[in-house]
C-alpha positions, 0 to 999 in steps of 0.5 A, a space after each residue: 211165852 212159855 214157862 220153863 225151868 232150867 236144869 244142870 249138872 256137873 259129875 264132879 267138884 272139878 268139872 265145875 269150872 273146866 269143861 265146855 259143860 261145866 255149870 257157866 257153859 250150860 246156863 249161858 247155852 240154856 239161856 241162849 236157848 230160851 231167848 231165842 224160842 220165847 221161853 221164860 226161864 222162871 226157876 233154876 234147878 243145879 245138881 253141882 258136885 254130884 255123881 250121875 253114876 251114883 245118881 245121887 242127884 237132889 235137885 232133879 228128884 225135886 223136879 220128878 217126884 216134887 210138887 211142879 207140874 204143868 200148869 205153871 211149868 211147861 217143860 224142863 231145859 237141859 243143856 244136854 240130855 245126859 245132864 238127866 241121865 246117861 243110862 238109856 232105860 233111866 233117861 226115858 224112865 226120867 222123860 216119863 215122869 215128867 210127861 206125866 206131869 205135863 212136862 217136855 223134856 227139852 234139849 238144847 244140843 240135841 233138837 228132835 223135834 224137827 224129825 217127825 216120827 225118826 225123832 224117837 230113833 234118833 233120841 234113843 240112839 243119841 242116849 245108847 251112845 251117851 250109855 256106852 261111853 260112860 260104861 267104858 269110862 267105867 271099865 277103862 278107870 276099874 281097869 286103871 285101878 286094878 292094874 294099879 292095886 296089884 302092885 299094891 299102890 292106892 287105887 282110890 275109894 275111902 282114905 282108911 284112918 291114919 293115913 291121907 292120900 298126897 301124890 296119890 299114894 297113902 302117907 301116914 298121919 301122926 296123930 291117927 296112927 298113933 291112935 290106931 297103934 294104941 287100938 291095936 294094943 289096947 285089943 291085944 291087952 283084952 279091952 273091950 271096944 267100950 274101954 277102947 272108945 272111952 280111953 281114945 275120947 278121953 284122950 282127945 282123939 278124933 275121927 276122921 271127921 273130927 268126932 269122937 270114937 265109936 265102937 263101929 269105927 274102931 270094929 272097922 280099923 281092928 278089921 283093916 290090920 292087914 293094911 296097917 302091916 304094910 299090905 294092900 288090896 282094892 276090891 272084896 274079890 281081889 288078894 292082899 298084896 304088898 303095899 307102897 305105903 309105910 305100915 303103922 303097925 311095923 309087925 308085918 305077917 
């Protein structure tokens, strides 16, 4: 019996329970797998949440730069190859690494092994496909956001301070924005950004992530007054155009 361990991913928290390939899909096709081809799965190694764009994936790092080798590990189970990665060049780079190791890269969905030498082609060919769709979804979800930006609506990325995001649009929360306003005002009255953290501390304002004020933080909301007037823009290269959100600072320029 071999020795293997199983490795999933899903891309975001709401794939987890959703789609064919969320986290119970892929162990139930792994283990199904296993059973069948008299491999013992002797660990589990799950990335959940986690983008594979971003490629901020822990779990596979610890397969591929931690200490498992071969012995005792003889291979890695996916469910599907673009659990690893869905760039081609990152794939192979991957499928490298743990070769090195005396590791084999197995795919549940995708069996090359039965092709002999046209195995290779058709992997390769199977991950530029998964390459290409995820460069299209890219381009159609940048294309969706920019379409939306310039009609000045909330296009996604970081939620900026006073305001949250309900039916996908920016809606002002009270007590943040009464701190901006008082940013905004204490700036213009000649504080420094030392009194200015002093005073919303003392004050017991918070910060997004409920934790007291720093100068960097107030630097970046001193340097957002355009949104604060009413206006929007996504993207460093794009032009500030006339938001759908209510302002909080009410001097619009």
């Amino acid at each position: 019996m071999r020795n293997v361990v199983a490795y999933c991913r899903v891309s975001t928290d709401a794939q987890a329970g959703e789609d064919r390939f969320g986290l119970d899909a892929q162990k139930k096709m792994i283990m199904e797998y296993c059973a069948k081809n008299d491999m013992q799965i002797s660990d589990w190694y799950i990335d959940e949440g986690e983008s594979g764009v971003k490629d901020n994936r822990p779990q596979l790092d610890r397969l591929l730069y931690g200490e498992i080798k071969n012995p005792p590990v003889e291979a890695v189970v996916v469910a599907k190859n673009d659990r690893v990665a869905r760039e081609i060049k990152l794939y192979f780079y991957y499928k490298q690494l743990l070769y090195a190791k005396g590791m084999e890269l197995i795919s549940v969905s995708e069996d090359f092994g039965e092709l002999g030498v046209f195995s290779g082609i058709l992997e390769a060919f199977v991950m530029f496909v998964a390459e290409q769709e995820r460069m299209n979804i890219t381009k159609r979800t940048s294309g969706g956001r920019a379409v939306k930006a310039a009609k000045g609506g909330y296009a996604g990325g970081r939620v900026p301070y006073g305001y949250t995001v309900k039916d996908k649009q920016l809606v002002i929360v009270p007590e943040e924005a009464e701190a901006v306003r008082k940013i905004f005002e204490m700036k213009r009255d000649g504080a420094t950004f030392k009194q200015i953290v002093d005073v919303l501390n003392a004050a017991g304002y918070r910060n997004k992530s409920g934790g007291e004020f720093t100068i960097s933080t107030v630097q970046f909301i001193l340097g957002n007054e355009r949104l604060y007037q009413g206006f929007y823009k996504y993207g460093k290269n794009s032009e500030w155009v006339k938001g759908q959100h209510e302002p909080i600072l009410n001097d619009r320029k």
